[in-house]
N, C-alpha and C positions, 0 to 999 in steps of 0.2 A: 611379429609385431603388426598390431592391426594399424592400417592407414587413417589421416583423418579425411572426415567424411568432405570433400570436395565439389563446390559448386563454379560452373561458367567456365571461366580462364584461370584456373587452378588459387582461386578465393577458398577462403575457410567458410565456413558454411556461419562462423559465430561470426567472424566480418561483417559478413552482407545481414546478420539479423543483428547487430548491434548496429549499423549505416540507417536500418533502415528503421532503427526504433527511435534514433536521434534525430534523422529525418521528420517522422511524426514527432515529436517535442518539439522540435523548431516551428514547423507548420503550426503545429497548437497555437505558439506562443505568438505567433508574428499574428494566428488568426484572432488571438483575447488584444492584441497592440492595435491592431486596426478596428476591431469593434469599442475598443474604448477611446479612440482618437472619434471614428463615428459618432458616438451616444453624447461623448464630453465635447464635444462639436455644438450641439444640441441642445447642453445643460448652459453654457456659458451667456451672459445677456447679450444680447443681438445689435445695440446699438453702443459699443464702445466709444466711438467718438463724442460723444455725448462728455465724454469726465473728459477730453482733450481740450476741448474747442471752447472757450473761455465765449464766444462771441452767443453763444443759446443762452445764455440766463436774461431774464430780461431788462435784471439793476445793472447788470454787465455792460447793456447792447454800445447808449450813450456813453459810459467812460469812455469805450474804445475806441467811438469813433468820433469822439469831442477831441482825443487826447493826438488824431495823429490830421486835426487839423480841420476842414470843413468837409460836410459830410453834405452830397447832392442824392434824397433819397428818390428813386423811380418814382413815377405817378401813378396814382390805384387804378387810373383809368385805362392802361394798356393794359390789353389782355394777348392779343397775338403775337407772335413771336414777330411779326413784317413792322406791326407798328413801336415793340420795343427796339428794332433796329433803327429805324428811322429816327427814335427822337433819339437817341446815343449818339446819330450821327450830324444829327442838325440841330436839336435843341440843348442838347451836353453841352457841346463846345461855346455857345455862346454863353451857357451859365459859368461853364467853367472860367470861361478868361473876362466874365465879367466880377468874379471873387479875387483872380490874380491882380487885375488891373482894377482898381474900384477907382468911382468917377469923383471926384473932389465937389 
């Protein structure tokens, strides 16, 4: 009786080429799964929050912020970040609690 042909630690020799054909299938597939996660990455629009965000349309902006009350909008005249601090912390509050408290 002829023996079968034996590779390594007494593996069939059809083993180790069926491991290693399933091996390349796997690899394939996982390599086609990561390229289409890549490219479809790529195809999808870039700015989704745009359909979320109810506050971007511009007939939107006033409902929203009419509807949850009185709206203090920043002034065009700040530009750096030292002077938008400043009026938040000095000029805010006195508008703020002169809408809470208003003067008869």
């Amino acid at each position: 009786m002829r023996d079968k042909p034996r590779c390594g630690r007494g593996e069939t020799l059809i083993a180790n080429v069926t491991i290693a054909l399933l091996a390349t299938i796997a690899g394939f597939i996982t390599a086609l799964w990561i390229l289409l996660l890549w490219v479809g990455d790529g195809v999808s629009p870039t700015d989704m929050e745009g359909d979320l965000d109810p506050i971007l349309g511009a007939r939107d902006q006033p409902a929203i912020y009419e509807s949850y009350g009185p709206f203090i909008p920043m002034p065009d005249h700040l530009r750096t970040h030292d002077q938008m601090v400043a009026w938040m912390t000095k000029e805010l509050p006195k508008l703020t609690a002169e809408i809470s408290n208003p003067r008869s």
